[in-house]
mmCIF file of the N, C-alpha and C atoms, coordinates in Angstrom:
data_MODEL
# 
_entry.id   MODEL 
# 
loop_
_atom_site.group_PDB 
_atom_site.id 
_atom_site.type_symbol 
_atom_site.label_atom_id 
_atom_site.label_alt_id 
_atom_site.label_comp_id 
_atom_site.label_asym_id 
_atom_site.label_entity_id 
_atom_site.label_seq_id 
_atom_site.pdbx_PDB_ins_code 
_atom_site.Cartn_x 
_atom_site.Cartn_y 
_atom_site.Cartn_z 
_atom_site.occupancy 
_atom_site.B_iso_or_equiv 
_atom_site.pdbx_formal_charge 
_atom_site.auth_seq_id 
_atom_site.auth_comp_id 
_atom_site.auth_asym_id 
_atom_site.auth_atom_id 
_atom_site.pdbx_PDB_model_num 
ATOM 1   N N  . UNK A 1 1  ? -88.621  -65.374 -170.012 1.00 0.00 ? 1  UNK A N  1 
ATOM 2   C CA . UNK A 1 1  ? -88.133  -64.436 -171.003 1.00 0.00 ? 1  UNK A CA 1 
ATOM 3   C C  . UNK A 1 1  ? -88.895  -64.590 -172.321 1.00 0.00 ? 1  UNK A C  1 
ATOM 4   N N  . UNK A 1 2  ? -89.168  -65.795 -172.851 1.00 0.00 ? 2  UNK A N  1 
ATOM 5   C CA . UNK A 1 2  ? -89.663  -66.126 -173.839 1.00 0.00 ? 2  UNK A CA 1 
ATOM 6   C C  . UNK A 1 2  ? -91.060  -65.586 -173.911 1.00 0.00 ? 2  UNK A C  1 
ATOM 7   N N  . UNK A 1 3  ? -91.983  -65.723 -172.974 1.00 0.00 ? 3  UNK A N  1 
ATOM 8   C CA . UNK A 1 3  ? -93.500  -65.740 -172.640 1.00 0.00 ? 3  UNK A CA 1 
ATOM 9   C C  . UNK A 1 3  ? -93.390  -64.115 -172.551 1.00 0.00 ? 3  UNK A C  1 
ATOM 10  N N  . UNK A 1 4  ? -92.439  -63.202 -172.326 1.00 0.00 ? 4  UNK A N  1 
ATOM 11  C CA . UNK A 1 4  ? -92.449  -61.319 -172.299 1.00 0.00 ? 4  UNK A CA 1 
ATOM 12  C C  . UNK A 1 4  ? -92.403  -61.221 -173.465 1.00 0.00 ? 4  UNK A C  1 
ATOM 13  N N  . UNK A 1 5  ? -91.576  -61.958 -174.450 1.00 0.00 ? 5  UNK A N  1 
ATOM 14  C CA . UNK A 1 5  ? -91.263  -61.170 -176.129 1.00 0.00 ? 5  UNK A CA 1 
ATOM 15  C C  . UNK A 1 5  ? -92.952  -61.492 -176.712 1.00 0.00 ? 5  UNK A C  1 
ATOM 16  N N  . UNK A 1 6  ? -93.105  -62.839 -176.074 1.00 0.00 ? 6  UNK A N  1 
ATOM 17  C CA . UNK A 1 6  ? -94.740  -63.109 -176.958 1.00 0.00 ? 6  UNK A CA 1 
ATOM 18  C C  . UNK A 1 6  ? -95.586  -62.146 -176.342 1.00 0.00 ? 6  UNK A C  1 
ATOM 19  N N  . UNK A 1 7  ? -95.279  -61.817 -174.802 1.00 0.00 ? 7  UNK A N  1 
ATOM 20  C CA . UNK A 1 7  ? -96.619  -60.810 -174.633 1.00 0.00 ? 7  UNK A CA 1 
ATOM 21  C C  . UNK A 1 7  ? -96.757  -59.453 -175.372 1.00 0.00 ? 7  UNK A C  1 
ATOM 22  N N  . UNK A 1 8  ? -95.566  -58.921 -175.202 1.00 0.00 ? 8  UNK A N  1 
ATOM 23  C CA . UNK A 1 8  ? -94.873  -57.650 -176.288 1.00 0.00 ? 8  UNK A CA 1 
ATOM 24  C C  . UNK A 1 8  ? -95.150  -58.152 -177.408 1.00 0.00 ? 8  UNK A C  1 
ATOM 25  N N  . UNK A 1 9  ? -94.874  -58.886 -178.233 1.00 0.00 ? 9  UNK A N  1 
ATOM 26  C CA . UNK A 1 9  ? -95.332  -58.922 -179.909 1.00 0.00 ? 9  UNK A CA 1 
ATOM 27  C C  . UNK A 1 9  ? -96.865  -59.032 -180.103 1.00 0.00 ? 9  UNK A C  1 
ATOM 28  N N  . UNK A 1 10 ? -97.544  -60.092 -178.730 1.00 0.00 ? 10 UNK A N  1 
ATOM 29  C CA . UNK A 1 10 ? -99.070  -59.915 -179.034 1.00 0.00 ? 10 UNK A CA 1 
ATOM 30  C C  . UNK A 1 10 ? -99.684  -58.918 -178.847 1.00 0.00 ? 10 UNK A C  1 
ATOM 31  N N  . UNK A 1 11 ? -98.933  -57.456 -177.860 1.00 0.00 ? 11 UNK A N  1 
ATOM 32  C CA . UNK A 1 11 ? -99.196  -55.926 -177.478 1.00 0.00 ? 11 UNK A CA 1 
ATOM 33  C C  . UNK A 1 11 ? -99.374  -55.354 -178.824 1.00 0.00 ? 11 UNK A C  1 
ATOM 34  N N  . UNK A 1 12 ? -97.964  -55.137 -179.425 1.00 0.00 ? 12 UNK A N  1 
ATOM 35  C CA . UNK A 1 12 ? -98.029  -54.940 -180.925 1.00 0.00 ? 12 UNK A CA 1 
ATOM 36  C C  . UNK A 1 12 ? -98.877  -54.999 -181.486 1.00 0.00 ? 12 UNK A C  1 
ATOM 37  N N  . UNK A 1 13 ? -99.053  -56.383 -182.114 1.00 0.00 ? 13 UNK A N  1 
ATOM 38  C CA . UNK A 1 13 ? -99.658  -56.583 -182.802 1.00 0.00 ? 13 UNK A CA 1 
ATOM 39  C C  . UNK A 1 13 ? -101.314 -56.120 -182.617 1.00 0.00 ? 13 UNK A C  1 
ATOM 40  N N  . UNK A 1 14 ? -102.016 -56.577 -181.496 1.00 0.00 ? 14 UNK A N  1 
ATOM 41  C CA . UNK A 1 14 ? -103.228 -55.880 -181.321 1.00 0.00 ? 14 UNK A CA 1 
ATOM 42  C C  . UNK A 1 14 ? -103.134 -54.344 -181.274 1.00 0.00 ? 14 UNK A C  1 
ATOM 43  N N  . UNK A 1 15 ? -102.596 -53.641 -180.792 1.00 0.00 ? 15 UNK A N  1 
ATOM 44  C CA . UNK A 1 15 ? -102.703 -52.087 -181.373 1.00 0.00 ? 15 UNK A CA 1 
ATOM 45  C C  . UNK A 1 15 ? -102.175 -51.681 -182.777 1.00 0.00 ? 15 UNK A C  1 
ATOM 46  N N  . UNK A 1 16 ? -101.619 -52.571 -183.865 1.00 0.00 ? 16 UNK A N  1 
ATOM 47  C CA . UNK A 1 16 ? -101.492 -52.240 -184.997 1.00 0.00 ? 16 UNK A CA 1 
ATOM 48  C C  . UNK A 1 16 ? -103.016 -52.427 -185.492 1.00 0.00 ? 16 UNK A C  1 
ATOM 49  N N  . UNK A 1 17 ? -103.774 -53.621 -185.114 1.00 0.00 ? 17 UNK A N  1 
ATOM 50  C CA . UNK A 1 17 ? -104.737 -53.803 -185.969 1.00 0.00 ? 17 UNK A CA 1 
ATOM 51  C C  . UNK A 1 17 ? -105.933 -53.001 -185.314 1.00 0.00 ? 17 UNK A C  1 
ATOM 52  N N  . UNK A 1 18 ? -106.179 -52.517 -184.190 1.00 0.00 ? 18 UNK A N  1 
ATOM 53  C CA . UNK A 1 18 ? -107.089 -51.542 -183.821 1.00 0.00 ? 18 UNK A CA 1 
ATOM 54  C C  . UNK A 1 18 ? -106.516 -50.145 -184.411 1.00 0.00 ? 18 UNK A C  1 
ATOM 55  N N  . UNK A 1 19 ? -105.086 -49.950 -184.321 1.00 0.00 ? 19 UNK A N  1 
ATOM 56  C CA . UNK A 1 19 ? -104.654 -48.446 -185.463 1.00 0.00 ? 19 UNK A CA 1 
ATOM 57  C C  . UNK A 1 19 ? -105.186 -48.949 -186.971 1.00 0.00 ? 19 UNK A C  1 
ATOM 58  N N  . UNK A 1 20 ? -105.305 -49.773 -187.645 1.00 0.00 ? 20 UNK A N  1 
ATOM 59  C CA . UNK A 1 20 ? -105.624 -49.962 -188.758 1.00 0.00 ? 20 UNK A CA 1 
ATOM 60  C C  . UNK A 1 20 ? -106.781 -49.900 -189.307 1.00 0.00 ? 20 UNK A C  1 
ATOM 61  N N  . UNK A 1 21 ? -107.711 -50.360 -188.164 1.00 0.00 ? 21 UNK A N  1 
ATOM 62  C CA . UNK A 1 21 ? -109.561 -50.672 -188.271 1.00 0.00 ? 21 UNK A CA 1 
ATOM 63  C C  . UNK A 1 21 ? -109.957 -48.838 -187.608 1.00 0.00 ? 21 UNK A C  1 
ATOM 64  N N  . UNK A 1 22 ? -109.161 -48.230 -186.917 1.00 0.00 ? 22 UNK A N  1 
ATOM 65  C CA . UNK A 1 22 ? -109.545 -47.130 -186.552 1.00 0.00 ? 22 UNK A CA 1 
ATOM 66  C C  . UNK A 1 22 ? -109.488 -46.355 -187.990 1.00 0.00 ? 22 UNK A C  1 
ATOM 67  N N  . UNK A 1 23 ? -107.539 -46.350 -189.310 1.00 0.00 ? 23 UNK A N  1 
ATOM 68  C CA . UNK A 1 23 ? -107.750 -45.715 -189.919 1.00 0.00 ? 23 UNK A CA 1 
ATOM 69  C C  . UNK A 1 23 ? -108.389 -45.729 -191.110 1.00 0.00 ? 23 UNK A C  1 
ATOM 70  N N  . UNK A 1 24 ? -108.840 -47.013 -191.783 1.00 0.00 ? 24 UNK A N  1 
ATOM 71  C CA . UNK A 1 24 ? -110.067 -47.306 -192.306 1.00 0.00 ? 24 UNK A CA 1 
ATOM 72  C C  . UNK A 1 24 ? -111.383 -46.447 -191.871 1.00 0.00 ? 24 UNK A C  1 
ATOM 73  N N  . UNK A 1 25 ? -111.756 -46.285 -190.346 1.00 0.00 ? 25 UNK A N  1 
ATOM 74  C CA . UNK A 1 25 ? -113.075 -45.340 -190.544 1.00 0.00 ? 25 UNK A CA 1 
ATOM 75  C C  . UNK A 1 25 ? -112.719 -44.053 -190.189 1.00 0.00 ? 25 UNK A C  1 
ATOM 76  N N  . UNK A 1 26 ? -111.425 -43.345 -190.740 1.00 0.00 ? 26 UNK A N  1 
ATOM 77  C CA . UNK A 1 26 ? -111.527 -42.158 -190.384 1.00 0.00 ? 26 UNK A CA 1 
ATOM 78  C C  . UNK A 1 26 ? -111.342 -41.775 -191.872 1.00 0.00 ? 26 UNK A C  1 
ATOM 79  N N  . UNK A 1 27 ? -112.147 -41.073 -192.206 1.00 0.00 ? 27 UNK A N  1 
ATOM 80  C CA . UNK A 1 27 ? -111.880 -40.158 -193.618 1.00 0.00 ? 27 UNK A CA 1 
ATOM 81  C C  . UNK A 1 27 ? -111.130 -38.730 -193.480 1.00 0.00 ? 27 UNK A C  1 
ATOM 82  N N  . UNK A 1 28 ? -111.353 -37.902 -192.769 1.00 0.00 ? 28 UNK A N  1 
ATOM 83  C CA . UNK A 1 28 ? -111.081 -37.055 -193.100 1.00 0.00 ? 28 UNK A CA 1 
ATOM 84  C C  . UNK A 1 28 ? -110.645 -36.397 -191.451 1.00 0.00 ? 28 UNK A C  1 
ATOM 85  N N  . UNK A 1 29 ? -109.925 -34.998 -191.390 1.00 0.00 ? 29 UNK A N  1 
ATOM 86  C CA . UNK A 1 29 ? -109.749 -34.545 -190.749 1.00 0.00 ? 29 UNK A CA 1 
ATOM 87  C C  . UNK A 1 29 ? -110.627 -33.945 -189.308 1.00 0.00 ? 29 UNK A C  1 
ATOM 88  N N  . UNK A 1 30 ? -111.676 -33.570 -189.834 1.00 0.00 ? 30 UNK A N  1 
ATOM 89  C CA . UNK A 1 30 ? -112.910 -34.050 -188.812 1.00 0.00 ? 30 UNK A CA 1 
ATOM 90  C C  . UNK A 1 30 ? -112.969 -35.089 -188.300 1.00 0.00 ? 30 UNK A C  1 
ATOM 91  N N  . UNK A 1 31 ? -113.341 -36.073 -188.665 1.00 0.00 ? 31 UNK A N  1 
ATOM 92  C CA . UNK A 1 31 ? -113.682 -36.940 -188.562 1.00 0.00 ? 31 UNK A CA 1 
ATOM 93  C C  . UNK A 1 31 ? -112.364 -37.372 -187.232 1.00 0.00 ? 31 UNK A C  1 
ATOM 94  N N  . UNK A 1 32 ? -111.205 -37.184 -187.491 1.00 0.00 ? 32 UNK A N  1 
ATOM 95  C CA . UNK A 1 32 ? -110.496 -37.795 -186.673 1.00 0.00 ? 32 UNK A CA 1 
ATOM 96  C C  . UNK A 1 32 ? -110.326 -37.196 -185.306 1.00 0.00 ? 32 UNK A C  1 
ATOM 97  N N  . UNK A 1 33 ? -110.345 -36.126 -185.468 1.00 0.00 ? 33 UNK A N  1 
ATOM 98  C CA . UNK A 1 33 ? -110.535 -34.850 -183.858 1.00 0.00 ? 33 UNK A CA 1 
ATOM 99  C C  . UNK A 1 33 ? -111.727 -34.957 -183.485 1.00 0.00 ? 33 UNK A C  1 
ATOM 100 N N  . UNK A 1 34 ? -112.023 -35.090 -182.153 1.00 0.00 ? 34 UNK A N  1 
ATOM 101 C CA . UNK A 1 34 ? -113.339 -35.304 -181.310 1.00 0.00 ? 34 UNK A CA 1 
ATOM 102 C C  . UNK A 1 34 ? -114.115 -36.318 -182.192 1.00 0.00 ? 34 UNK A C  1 
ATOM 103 N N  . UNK A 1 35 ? -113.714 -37.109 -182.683 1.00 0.00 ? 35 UNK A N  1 
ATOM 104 C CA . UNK A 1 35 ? -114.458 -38.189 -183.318 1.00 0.00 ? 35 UNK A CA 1 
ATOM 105 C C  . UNK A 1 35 ? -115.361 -37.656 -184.157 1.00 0.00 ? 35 UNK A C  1 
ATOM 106 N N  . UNK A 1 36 ? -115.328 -36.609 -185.200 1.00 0.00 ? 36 UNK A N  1 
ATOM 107 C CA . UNK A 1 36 ? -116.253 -36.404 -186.041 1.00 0.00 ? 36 UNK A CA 1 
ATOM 108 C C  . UNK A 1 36 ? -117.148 -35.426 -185.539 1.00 0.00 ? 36 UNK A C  1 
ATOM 109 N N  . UNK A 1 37 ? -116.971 -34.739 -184.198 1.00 0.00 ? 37 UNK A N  1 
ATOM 110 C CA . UNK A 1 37 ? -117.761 -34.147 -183.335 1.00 0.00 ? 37 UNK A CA 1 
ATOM 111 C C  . UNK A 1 37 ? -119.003 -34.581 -182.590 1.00 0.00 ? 37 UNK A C  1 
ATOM 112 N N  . UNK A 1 38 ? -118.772 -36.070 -182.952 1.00 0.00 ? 38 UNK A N  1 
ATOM 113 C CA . UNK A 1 38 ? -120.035 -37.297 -181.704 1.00 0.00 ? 38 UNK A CA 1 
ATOM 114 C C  . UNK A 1 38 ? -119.599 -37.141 -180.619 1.00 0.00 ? 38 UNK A C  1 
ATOM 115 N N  . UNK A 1 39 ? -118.847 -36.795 -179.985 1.00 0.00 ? 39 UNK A N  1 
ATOM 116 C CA . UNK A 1 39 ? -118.861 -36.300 -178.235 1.00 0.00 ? 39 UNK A CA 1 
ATOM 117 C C  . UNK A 1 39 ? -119.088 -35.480 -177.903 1.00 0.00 ? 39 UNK A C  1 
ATOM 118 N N  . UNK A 1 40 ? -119.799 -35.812 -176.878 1.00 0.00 ? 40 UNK A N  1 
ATOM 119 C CA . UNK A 1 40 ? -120.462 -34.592 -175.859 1.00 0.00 ? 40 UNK A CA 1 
ATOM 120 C C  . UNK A 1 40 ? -119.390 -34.069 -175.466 1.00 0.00 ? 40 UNK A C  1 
ATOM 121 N N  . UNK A 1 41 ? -119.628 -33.020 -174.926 1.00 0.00 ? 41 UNK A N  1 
ATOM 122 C CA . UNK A 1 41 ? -118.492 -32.276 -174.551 1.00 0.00 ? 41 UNK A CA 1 
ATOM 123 C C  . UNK A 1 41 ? -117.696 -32.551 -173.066 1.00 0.00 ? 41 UNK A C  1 
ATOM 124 N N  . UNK A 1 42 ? -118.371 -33.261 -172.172 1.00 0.00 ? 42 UNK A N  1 
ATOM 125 C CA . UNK A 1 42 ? -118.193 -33.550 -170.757 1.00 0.00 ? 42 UNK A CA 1 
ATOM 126 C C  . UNK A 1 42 ? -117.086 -34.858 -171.037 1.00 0.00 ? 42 UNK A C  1 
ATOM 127 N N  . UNK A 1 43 ? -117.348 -35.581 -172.167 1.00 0.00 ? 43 UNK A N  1 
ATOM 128 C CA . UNK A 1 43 ? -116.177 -36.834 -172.518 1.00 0.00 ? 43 UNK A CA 1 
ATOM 129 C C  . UNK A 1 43 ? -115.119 -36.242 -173.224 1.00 0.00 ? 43 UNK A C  1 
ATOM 130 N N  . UNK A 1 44 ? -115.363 -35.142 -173.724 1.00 0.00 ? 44 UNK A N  1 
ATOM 131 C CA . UNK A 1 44 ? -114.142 -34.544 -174.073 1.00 0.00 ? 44 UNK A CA 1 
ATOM 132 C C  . UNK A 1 44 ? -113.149 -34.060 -173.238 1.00 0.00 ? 44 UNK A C  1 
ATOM 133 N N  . UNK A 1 45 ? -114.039 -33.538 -172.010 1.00 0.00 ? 45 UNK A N  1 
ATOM 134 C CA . UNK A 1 45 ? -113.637 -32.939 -171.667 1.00 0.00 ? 45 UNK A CA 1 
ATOM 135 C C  . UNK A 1 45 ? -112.754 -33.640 -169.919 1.00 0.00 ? 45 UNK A C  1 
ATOM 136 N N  . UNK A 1 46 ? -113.256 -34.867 -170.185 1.00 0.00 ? 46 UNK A N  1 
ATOM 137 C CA . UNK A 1 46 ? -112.575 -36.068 -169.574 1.00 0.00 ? 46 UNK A CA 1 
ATOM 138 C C  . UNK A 1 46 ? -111.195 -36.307 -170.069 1.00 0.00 ? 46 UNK A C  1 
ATOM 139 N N  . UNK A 1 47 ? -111.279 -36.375 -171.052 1.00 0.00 ? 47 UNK A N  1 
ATOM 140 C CA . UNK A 1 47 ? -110.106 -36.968 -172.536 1.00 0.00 ? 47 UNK A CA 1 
ATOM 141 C C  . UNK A 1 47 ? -109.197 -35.577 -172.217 1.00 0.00 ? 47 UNK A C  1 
ATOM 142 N N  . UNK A 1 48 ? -109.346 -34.548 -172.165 1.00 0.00 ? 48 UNK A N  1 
ATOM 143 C CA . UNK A 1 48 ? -108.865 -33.534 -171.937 1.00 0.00 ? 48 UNK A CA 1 
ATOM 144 C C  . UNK A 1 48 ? -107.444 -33.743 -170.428 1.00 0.00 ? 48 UNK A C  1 
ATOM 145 N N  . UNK A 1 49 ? -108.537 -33.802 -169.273 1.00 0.00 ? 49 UNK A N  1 
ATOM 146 C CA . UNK A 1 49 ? -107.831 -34.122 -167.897 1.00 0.00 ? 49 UNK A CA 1 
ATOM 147 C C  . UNK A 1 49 ? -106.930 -34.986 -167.972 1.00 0.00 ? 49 UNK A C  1 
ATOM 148 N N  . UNK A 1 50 ? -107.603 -36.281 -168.518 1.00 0.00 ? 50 UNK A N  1 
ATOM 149 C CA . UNK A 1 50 ? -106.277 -37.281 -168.341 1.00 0.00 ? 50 UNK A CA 1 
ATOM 150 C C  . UNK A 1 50 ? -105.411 -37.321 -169.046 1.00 0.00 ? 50 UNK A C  1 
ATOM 151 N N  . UNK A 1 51 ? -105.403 -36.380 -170.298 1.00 0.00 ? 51 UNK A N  1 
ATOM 152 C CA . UNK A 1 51 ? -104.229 -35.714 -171.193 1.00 0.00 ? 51 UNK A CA 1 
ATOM 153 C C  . UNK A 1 51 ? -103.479 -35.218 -170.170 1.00 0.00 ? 51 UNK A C  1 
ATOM 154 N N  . UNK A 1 52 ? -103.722 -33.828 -169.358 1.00 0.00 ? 52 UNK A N  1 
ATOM 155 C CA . UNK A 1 52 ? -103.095 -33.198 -168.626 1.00 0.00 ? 52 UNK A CA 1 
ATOM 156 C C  . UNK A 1 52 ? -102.531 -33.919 -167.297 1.00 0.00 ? 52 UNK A C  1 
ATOM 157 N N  . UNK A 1 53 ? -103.835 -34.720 -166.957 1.00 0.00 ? 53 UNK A N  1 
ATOM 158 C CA . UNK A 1 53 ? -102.916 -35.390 -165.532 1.00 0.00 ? 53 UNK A CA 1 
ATOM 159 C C  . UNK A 1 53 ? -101.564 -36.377 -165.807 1.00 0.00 ? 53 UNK A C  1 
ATOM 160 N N  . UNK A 1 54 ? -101.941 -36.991 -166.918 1.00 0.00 ? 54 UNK A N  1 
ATOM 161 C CA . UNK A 1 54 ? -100.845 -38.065 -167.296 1.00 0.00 ? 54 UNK A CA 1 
ATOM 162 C C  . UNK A 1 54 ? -99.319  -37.027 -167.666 1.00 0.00 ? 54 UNK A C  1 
ATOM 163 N N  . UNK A 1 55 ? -99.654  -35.657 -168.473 1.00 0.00 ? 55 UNK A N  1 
ATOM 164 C CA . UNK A 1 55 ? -98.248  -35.870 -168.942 1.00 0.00 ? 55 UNK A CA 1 
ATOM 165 C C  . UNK A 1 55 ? -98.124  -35.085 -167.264 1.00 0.00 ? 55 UNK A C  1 
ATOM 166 N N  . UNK A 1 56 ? -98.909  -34.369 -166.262 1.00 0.00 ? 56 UNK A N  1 
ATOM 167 C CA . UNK A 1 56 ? -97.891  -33.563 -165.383 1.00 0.00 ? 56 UNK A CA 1 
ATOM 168 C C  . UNK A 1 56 ? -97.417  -34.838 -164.019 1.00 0.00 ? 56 UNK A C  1 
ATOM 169 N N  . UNK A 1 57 ? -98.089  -35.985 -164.755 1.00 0.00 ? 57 UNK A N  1 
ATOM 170 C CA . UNK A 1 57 ? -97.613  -37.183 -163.683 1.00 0.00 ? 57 UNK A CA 1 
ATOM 171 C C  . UNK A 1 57 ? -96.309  -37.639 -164.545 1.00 0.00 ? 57 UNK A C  1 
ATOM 172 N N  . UNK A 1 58 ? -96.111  -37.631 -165.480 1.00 0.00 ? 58 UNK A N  1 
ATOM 173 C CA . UNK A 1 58 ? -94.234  -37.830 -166.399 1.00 0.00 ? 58 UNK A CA 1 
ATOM 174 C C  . UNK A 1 58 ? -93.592  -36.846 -165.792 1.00 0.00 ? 58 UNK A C  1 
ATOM 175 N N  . UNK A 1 59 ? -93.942  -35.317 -166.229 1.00 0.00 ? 59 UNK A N  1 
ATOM 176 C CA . UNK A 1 59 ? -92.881  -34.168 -165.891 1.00 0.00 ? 59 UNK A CA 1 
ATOM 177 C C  . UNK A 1 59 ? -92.384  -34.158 -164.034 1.00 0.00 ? 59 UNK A C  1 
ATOM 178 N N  . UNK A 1 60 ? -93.908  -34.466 -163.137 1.00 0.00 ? 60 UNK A N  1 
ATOM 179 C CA . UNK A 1 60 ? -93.750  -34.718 -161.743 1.00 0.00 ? 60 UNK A CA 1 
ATOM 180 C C  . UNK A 1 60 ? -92.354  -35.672 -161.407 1.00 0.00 ? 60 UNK A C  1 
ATOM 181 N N  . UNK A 1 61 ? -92.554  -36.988 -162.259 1.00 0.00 ? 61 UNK A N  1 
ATOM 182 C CA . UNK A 1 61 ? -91.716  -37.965 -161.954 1.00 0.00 ? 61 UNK A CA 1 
ATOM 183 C C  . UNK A 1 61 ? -90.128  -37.680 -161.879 1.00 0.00 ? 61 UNK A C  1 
ATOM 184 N N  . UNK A 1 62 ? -90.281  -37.016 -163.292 1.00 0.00 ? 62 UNK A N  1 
ATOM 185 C CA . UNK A 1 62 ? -88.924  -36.319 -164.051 1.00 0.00 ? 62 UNK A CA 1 
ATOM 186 C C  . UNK A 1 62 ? -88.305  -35.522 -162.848 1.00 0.00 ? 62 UNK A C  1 
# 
């Protein structure tokens, strides 16, 4: 039980500080959608699918 709360708080904690170092290099609104527009469009368009497959694999479940 003990060794789950530490894995969960060390979860936390590493995605606070990658959300933090991410919002440090984002300035502006560009910048934060398609990464500033540095992706090709085929990784977007990856990022796209597994948007869609993931949520119709929640609603499927549901």
């Amino acid at each position: 039980m003990t060794s789950a709360v530490a894995f969960f708080l060390l979860f936390v904690a590493c995605t606070l500080a990658i959300t933090g170092w991410a919002a440090r290099r984002t300035a502006s609104v560009d910048a934060f959608y398609t990464a500033g527009g540095r992706l090709p469009g085929w990784l977007n368009g990856i990022a796209l699918v597994n948007d869609y497959l993931s949520a119709a694999a929640f609603l499927g479940a549901a």
